[in-house]
LOTIPA-112235 format. One record per residue: residue number from 1; residue in one letter; x negated, y negated, z negated of N, C-alpha, C, O in turn. Coordinates in nm, 3 decimals. Layout:
LOTIPA-112235
(NUM, a, (X, Y, Z), (X, Y, Z), (X, Y, Z), (X, Y, Z))
...
//
This chain:
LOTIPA-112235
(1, x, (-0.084, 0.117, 0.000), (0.000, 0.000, 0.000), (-0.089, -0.124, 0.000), (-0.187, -0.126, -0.075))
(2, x, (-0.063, -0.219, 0.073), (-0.133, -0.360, 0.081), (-0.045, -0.441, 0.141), (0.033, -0.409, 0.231))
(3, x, (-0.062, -0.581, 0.076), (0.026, -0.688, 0.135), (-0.015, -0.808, 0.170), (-0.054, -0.899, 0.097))
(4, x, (-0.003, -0.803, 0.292), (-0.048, -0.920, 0.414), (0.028, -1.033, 0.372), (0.135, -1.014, 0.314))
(5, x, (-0.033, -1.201, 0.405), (0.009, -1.321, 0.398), (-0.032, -1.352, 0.516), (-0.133, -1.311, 0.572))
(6, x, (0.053, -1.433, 0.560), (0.004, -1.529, 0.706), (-0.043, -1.634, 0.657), (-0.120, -1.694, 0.733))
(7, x, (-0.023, -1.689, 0.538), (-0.098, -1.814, 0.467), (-0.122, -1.786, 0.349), (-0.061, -1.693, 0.298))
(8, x, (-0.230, -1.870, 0.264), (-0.220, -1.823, 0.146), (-0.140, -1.853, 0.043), (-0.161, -1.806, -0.069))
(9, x, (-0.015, -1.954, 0.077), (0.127, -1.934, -0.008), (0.201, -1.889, 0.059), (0.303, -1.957, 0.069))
(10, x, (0.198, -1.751, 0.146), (0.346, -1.758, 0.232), (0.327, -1.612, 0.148), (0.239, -1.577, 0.069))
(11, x, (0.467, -1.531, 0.206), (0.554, -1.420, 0.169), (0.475, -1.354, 0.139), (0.362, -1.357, 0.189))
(12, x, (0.527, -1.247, 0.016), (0.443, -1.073, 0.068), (0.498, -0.988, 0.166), (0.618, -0.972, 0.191))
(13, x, (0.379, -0.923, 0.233), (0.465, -0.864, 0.367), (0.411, -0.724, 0.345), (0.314, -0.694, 0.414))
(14, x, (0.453, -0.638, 0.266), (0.409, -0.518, 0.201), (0.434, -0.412, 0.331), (0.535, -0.384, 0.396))
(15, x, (0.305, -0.372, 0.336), (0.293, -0.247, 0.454), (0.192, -0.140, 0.374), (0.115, -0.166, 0.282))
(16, x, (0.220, -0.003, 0.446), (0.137, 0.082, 0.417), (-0.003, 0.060, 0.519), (-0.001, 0.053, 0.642))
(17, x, (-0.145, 0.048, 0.411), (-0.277, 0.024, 0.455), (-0.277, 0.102, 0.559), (-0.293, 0.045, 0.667))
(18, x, (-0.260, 0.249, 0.559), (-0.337, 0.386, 0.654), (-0.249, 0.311, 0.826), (-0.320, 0.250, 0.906))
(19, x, (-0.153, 0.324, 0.843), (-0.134, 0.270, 0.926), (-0.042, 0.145, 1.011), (0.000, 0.134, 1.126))
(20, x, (-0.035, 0.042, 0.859), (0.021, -0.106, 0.927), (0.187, -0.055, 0.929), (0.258, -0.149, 0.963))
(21, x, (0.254, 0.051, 0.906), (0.356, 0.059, 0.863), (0.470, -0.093, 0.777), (0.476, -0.100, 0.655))
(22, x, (0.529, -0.172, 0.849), (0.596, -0.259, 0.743), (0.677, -0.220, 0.682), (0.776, -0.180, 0.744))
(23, x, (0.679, -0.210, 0.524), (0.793, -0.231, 0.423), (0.944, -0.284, 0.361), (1.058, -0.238, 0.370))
(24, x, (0.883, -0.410, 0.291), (0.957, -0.466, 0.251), (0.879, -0.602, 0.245), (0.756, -0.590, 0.250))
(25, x, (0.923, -0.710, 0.236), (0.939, -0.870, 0.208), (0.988, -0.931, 0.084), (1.109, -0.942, 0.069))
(26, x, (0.895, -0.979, -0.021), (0.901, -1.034, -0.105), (0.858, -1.137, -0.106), (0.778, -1.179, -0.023))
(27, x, (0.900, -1.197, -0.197), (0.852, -1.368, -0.261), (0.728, -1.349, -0.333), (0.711, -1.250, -0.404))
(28, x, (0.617, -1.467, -0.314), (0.488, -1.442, -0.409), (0.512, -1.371, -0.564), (0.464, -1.279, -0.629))
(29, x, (0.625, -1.484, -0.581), (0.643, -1.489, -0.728), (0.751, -1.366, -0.773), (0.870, -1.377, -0.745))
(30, x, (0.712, -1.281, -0.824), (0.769, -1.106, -0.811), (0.878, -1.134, -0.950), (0.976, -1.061, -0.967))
(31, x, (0.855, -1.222, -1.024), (0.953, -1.191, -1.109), (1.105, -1.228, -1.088), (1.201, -1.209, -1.162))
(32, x, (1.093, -1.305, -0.926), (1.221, -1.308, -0.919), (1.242, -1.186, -0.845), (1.144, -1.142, -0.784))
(33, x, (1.360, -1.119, -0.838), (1.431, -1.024, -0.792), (1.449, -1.006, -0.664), (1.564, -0.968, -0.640))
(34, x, (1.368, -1.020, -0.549), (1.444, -1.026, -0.399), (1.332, -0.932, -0.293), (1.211, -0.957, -0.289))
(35, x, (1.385, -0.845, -0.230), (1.303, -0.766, -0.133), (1.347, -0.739, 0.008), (1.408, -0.632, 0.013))
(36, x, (1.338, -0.798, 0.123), (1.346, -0.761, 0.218), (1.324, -0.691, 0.322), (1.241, -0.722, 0.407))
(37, x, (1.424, -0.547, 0.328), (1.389, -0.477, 0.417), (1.370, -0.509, 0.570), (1.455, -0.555, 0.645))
(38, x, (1.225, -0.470, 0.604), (1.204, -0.481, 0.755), (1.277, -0.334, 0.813), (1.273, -0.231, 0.746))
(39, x, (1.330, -0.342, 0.920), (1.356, -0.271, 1.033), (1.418, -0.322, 1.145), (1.465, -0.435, 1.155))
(40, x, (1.417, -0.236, 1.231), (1.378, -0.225, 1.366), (1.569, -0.215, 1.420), (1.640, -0.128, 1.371))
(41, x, (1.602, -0.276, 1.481), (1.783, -0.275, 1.561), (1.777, -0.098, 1.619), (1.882, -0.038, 1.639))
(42, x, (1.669, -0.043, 1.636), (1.760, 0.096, 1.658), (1.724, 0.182, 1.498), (1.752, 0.302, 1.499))
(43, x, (1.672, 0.133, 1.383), (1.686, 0.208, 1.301), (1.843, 0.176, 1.183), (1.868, 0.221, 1.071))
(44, x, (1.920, 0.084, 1.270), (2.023, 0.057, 1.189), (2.133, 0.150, 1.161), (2.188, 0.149, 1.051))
(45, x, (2.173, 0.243, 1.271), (2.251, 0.364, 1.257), (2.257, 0.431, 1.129), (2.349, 0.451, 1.049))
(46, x, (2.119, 0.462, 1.131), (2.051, 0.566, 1.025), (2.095, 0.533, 0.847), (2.150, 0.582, 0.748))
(47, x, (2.021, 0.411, 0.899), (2.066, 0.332, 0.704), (2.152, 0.280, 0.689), (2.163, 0.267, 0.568))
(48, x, (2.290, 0.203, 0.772), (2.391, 0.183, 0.700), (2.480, 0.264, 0.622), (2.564, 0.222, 0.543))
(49, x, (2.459, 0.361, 0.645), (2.561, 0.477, 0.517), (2.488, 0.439, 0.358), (2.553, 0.440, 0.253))
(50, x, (2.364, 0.411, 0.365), (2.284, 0.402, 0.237), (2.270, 0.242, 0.176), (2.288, 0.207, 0.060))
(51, x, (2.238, 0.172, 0.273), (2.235, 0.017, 0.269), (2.374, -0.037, 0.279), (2.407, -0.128, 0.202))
(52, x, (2.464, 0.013, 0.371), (2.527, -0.088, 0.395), (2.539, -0.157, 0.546), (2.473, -0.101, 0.633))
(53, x, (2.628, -0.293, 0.591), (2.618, -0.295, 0.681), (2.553, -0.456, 0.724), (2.534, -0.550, 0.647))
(54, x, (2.542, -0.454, 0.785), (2.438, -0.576, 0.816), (2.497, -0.713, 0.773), (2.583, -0.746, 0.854))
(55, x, (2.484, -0.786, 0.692), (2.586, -0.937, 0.627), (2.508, -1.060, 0.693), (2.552, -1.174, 0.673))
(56, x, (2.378, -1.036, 0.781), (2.295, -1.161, 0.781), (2.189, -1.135, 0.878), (2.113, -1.038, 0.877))
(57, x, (2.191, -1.229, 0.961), (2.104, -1.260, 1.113), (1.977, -1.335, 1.100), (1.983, -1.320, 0.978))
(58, x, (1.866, -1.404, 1.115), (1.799, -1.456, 1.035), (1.643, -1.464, 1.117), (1.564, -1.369, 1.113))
(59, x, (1.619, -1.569, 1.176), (1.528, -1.562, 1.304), (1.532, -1.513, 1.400), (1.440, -1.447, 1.449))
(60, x, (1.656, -1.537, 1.458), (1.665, -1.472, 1.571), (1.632, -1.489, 1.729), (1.661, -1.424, 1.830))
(61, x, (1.580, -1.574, 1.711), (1.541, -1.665, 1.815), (1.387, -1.583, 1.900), (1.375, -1.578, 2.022))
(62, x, (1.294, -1.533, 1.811), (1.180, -1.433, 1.814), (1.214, -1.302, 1.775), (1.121, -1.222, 1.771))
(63, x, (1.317, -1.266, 1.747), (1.338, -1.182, 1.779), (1.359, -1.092, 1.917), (1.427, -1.131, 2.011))
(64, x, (1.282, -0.950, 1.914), (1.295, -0.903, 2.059), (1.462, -0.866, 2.129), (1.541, -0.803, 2.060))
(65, x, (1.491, -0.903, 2.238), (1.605, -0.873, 2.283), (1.640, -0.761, 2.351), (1.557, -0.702, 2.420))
(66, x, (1.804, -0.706, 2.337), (1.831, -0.555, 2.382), (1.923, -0.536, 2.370), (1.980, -0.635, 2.325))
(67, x, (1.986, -0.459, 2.384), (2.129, -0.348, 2.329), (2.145, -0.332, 2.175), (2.099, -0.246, 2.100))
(68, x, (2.228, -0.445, 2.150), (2.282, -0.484, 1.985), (2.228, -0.543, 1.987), (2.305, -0.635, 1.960))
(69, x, (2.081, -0.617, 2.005), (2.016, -0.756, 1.925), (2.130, -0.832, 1.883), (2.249, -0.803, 1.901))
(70, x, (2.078, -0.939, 1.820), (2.158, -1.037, 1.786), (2.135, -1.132, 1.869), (2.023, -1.131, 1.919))
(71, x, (2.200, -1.208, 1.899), (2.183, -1.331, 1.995), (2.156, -1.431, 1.952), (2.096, -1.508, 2.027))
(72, x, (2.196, -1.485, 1.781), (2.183, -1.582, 1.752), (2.182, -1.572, 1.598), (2.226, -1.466, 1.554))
(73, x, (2.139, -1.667, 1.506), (2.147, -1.644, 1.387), (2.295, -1.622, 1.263), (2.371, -1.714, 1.290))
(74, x, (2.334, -1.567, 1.186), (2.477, -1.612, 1.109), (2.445, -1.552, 0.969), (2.350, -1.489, 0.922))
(75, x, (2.547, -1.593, 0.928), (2.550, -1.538, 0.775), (2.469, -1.586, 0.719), (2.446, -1.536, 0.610))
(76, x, (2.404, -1.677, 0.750), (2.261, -1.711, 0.651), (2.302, -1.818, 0.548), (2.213, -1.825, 0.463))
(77, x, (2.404, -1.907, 0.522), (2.421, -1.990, 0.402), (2.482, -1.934, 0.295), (2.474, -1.971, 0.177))
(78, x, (2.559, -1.817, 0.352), (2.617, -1.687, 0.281), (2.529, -1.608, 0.210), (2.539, -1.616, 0.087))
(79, x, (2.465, -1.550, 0.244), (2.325, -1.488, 0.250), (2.208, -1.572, 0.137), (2.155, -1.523, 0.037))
(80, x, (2.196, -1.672, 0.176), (2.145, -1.778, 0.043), (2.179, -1.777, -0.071), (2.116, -1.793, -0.176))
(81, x, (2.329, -1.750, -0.041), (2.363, -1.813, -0.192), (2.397, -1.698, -0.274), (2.453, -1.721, -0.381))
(82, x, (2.372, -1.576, -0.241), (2.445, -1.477, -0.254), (2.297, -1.418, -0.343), (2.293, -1.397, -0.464))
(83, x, (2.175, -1.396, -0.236), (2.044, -1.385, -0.303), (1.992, -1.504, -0.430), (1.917, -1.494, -0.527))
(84, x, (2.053, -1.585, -0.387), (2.010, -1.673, -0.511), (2.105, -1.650, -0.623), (2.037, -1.661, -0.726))
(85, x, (2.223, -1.624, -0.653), (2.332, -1.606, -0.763), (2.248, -1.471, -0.818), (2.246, -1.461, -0.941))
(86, x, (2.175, -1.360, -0.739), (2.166, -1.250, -0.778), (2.011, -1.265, -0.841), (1.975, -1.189, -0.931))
(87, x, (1.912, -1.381, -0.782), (1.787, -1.374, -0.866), (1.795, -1.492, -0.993), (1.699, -1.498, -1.070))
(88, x, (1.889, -1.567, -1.009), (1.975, -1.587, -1.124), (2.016, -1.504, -1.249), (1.986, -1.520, -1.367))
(89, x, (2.089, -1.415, -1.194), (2.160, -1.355, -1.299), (2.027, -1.231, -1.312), (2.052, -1.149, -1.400))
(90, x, (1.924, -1.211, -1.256), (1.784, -1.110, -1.297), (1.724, -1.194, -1.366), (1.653, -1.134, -1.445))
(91, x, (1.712, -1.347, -1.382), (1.619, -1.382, -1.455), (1.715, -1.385, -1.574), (1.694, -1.323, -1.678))
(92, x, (1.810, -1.451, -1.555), (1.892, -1.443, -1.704), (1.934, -1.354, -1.785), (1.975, -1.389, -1.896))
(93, x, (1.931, -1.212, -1.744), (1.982, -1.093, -1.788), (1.830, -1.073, -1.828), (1.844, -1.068, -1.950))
(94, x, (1.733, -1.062, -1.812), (1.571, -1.012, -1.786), (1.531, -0.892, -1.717), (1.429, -0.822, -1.709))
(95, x, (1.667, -0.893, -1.661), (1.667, -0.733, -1.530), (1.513, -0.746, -1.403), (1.439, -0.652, -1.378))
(96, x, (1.501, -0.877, -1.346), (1.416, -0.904, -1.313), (1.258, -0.879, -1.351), (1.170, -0.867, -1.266))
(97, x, (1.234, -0.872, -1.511), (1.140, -0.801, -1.563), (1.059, -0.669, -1.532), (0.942, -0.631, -1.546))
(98, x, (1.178, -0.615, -1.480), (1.125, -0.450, -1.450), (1.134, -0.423, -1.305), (1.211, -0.373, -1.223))
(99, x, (1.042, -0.466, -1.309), (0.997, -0.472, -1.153), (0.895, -0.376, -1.074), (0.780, -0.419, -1.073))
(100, x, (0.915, -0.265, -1.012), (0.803, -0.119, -0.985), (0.676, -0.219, -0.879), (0.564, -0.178, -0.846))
(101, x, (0.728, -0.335, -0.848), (0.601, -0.440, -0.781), (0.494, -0.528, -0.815), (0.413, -0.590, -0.747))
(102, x, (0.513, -0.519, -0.927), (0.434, -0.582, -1.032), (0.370, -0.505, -1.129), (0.413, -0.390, -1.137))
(103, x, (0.266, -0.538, -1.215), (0.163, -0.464, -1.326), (0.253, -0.570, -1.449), (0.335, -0.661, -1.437))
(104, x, (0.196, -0.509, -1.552), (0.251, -0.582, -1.655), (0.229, -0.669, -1.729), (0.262, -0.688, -1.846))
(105, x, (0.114, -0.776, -1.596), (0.047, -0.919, -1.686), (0.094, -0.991, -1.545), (0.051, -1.105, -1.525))
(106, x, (0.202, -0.917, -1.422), (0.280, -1.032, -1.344), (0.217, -1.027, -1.210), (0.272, -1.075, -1.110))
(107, x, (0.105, -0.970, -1.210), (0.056, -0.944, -1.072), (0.070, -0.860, -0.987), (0.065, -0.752, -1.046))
(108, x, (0.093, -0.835, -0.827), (0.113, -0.744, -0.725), (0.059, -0.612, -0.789), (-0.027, -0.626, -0.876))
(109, x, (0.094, -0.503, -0.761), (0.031, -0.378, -0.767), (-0.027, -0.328, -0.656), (-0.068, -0.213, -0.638))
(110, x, (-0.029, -0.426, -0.580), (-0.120, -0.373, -0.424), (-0.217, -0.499, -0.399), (-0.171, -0.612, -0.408))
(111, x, (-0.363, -0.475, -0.364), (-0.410, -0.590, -0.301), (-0.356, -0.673, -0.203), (-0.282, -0.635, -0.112))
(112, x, (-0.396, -0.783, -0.222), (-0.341, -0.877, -0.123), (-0.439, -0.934, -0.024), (-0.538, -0.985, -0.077))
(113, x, (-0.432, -0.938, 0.119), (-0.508, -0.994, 0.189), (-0.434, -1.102, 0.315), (-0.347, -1.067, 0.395))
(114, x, (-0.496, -1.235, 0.303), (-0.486, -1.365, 0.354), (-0.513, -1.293, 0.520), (-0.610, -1.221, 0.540))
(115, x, (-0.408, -1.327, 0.633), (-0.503, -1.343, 0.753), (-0.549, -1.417, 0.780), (-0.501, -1.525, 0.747))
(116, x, (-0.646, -1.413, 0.841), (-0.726, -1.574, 0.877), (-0.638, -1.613, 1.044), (-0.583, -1.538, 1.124))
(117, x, (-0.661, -1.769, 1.044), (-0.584, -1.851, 1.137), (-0.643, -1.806, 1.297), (-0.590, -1.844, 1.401))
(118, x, (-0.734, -1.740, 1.291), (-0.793, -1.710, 1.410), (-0.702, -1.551, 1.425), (-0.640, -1.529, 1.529))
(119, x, (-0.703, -1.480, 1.348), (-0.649, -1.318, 1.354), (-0.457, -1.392, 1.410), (-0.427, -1.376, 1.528))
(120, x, (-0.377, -1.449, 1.337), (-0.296, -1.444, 1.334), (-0.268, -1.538, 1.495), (-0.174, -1.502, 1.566))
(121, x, (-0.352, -1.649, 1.536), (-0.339, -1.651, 1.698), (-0.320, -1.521, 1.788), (-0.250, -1.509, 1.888))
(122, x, (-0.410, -1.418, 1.718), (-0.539, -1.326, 1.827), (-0.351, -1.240, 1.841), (-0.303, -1.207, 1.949))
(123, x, (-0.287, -1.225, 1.724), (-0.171, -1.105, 1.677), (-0.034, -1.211, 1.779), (0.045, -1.161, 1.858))
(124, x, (-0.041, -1.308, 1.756), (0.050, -1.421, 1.847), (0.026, -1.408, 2.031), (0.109, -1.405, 2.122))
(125, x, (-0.077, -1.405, 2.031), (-0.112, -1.410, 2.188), (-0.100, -1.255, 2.201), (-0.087, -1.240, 2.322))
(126, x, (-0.097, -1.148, 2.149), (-0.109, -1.034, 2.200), (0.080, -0.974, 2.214), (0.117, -0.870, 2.269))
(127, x, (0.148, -1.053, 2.162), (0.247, -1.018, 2.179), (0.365, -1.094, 2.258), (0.486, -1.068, 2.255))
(128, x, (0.280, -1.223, 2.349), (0.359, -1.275, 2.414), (0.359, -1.210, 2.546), (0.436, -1.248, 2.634))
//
């Protein structure tokens, strides 16, 4: 497990090291409550029986296009307020505390590594 930043205050972008596998999406600051699953528009079949069904669109603009993409962004002020009421009521409850992403003095349990501004062009140009 290791988690990539595109800057050195931006997101955690938790992937498995061995092979760049993406995870989940968290906030630096782990004691709030919020994780975002990455996947892929044809792995959605699979996990809505377990997840649920999709409530929120959310960069869609770079996103790749296809059969189901989304076309455009929605749900997202919904979606805001909905994640924020819920990392609210984790800090106030102290549910947020117990967190399997964190050690127990508040820090990641996976190293973290910065890309540098040259890598993250090199990863930009290779996918246009």
């Amino acid at each position: 497990l290791e988690i990539l930043r595109l800057t050195p205050r931006g997101t955690f972008r938790w992937h498995a090291r061995c092979c760049g596998t993406p995870m989940i999406n968290t906030l630096p600051r782990l004691s709030l409550a919020f994780a975002g699953i990455v996947l892929r528009q044809s792995e959605l079949p699979d996990v809505t029986p377990v997840l649920g069904s999709v409530r929120c669109h959310y960069s869609t603009l770079g996103a790749g296009k296809g059969a189901g993409a989304p076309a455009q962004d929605s749900g997202v002020p919904r979606a805001i307020l909905q994640v924020g009421w819920r990392m609210i009521c984790g800090v106030a409850t102290t549910k947020s505390r117990r967190n399997p992403l964190r050690l127990a003095d508040g820090t990641a349990i996976a190293p973290i590594r910065v890309i540098t501004p040259e890598a993250r062009q090199a990863a930009r140009a290779a996918v246009s």
